[in-house]
N, C-alpha and C positions, 0 to 999 in steps of 0.2 A: 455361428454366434459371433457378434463384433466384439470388441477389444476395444475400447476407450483408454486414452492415455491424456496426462496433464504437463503442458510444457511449463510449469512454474513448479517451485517445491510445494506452493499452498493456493490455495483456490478458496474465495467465500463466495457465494449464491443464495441469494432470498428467493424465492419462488412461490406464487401462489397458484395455486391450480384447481382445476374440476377434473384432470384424470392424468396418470402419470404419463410424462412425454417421453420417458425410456423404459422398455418393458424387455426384459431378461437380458441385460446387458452384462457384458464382464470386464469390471474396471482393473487396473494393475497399479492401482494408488488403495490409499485407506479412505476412508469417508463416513463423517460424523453427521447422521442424520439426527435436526429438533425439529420437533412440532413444535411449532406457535402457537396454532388453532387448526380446527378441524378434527375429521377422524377419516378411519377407513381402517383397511385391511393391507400385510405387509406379507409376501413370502418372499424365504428366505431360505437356498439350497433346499427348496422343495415343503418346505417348513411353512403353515400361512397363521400368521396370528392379528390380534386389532389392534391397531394404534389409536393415541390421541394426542389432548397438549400435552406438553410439556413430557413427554416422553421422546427417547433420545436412542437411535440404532448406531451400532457400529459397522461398518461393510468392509472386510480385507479384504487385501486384491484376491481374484481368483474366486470371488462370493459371486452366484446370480440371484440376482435380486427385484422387484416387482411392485410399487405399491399401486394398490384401489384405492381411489379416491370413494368415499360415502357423502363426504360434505365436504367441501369447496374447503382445500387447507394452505397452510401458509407453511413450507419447510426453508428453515435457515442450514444449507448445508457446508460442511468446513473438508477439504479433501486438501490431503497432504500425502508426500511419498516419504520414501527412506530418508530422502537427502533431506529433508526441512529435518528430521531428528537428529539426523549427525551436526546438523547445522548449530545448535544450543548445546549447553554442557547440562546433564543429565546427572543427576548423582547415581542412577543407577539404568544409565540408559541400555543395557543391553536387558536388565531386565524387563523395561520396559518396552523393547522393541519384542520380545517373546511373549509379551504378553499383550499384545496388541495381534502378532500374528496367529498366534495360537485359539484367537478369541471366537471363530467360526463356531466353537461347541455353542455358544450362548442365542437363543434363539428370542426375536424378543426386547422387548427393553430394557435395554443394559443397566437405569438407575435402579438399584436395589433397595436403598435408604431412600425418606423421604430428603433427609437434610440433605444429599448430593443433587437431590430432585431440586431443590432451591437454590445451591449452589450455581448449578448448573442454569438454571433459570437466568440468574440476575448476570451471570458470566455473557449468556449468548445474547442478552440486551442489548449486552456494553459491547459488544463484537460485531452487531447489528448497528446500532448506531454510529462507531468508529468509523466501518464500511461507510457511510455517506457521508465523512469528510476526508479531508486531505490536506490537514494542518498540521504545523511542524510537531515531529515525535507521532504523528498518528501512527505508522507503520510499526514504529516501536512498542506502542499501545496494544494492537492489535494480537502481535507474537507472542508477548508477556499472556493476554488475554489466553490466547490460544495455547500457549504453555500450562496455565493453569489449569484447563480445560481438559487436557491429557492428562495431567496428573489426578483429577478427578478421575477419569475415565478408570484409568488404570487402577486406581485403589476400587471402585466396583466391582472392576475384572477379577483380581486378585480376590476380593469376599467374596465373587460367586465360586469360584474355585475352591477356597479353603470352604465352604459347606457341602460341595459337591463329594469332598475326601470321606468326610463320614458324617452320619447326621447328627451323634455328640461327640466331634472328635476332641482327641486328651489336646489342652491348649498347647502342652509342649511339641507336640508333633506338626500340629499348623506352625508356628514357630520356627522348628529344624528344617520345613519344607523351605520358607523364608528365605531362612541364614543359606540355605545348599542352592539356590535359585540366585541368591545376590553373589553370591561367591564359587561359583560356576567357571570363571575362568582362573580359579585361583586352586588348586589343585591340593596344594599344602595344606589350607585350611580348610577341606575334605578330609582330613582323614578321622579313621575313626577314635581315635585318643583326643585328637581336638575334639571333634565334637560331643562326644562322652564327658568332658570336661568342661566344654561351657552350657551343656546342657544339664549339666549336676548329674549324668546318670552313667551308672557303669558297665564298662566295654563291653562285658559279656552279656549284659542285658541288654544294652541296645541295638543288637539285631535282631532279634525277640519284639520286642516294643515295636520299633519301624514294620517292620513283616506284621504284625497283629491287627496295624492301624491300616494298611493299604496293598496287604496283600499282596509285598515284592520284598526283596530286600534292600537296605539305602545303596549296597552298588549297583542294584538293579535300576534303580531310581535315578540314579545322579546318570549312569550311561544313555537311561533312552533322553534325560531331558537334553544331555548335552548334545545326543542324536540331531533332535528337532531342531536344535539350535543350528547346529553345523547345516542343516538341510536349510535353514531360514537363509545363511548369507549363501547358500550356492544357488538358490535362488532366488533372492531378493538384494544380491549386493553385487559389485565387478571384482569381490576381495578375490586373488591369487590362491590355489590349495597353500603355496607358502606359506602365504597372510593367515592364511586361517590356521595351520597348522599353527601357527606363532602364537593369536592371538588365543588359540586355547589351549598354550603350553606343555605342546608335544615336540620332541624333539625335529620332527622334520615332517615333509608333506607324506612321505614313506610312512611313517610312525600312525600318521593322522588319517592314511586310506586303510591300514593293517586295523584299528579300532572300530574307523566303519564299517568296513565291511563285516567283522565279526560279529556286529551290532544289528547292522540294517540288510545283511544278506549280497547286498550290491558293493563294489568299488564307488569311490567318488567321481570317476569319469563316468561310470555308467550311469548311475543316478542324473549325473548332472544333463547327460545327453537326454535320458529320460524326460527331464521335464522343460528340456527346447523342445 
């Protein structure tokens, strides 16, 4: 299987086609698939569903992926790696880089709401259009565009997710999911007296509550996601186990393999050998 890689942080491509000219390839960038026009059929990790306009895929690296063309379509596609995210200040960019990697479960067209469906629409016009000049500030235009574009994406990601938790879940628990996601590298404000506190509910109940709505308990919760997290930069970044030990306020790299491992059954050298 080939391995596709992109020497710029972002890449745009308009395409029109009668049948896809990559077939089960594996990229090592992300990639925002829009129809314009047309239809066809899409698989996806083994997955096959129909596309049309204005419907919008997302592909992480390590996705293989496929589409059948049915009638002659028109894809505006947006691929970007890690480094275009680091590159812009993000108010919650780690959040959103986990939920960008993590977004493989969603099978499908990622616009849930019709209003991001429009959104997203008049967005990839204006990103289509920009692409065919090259007048001053266009580059600028374009990033801002594409910025916006994520940040769509990502509030999608996120509602598919929060309905995936339960089919009427208590609002306050989608909420604490939130707060424990955004503040992930912040340890302090994990604990359970914080959060018993800005959630108005009390200590001894709130592990009852958490455990009722999803079947774990919140330190069960808060270790596997910050697991995934930690697995996302050993494999999708050059951070240092220091770096990362740092950057999720553990005292040392020592501290930070003793967790994983407890967590994920492996060391961090193993793992990381694992998946070169």
């Amino acid at each position: 299987m080939k391995k596709e890689n992109i020497e710029t942080p972002i890449e745009i491509i308009y395409e029109k086609t009668d049948e896809c000219p990559v077939r089960d390839r594996v990229f090592s960038f992300f990639q925002l698939v829009f129809v314009l026009s047309g239809n066809g059929f899409q698989t996806f990790n083994g997955n096959r569903t129909s596309y049309r306009k204005n419907n919008m895929f997302l592909l992480t690296p390590e996705d293989i992926h496929t589409f059948d063309v049915t009638h002659t379509t028109e894809f505006l596609l947006i691929r970007f790696n890690t480094s275009y995210l680091k590159n812009y200040r993000w108010n919650n960019l780690n959040h959103l880089e986990c939920l960008l990697h993590n977004a493989t479960h969603i099978t499908g067209n990622i616009l849930m709401a019709d209003a991001d469906q429009r959104i997203v629409k008049s967005i990839m016009d204006a990103i289509l259009q920009s692409s065919e000049k090259n007048d001053l500030f266009n580059a600028e235009l374009k990033n801002h565009l594409i910025n916006a574009l994520l940040v769509v994406v990502a509030r999608s990601i996120s509602c598919y997710q929060a309905e995936r938790l339960e089919q009427n879940p208590d609002k306050r628990f989608v909420n604490m999911i939130n707060y424990i996601q955004e503040h992930i590298y912040y340890p302090d404000r994990l604990r359970t007296g914080i959060i018993s506190k800005k959630f108005n509910i009390s200590e001894n109940y709130l592990g009852r509550f958490f455990k009722s709505q999803c079947g774990e308990t919140m330190q069960e919760y808060i270790s596997k996601y910050k697991i995934r997290l930690i697995k996302n930069k050993l494999q999708f970044s050059d951070l240092r186990m220091n770096e990362i030990a740092q950057e999720f306020n553990f005292i040392d790299s020592s501290h930070l393999n003793k967790f994983f491992k407890k967590h994920s059954g492996v060391s961090l050298s193993a793992y990381k050998n694992s998946i070169r």
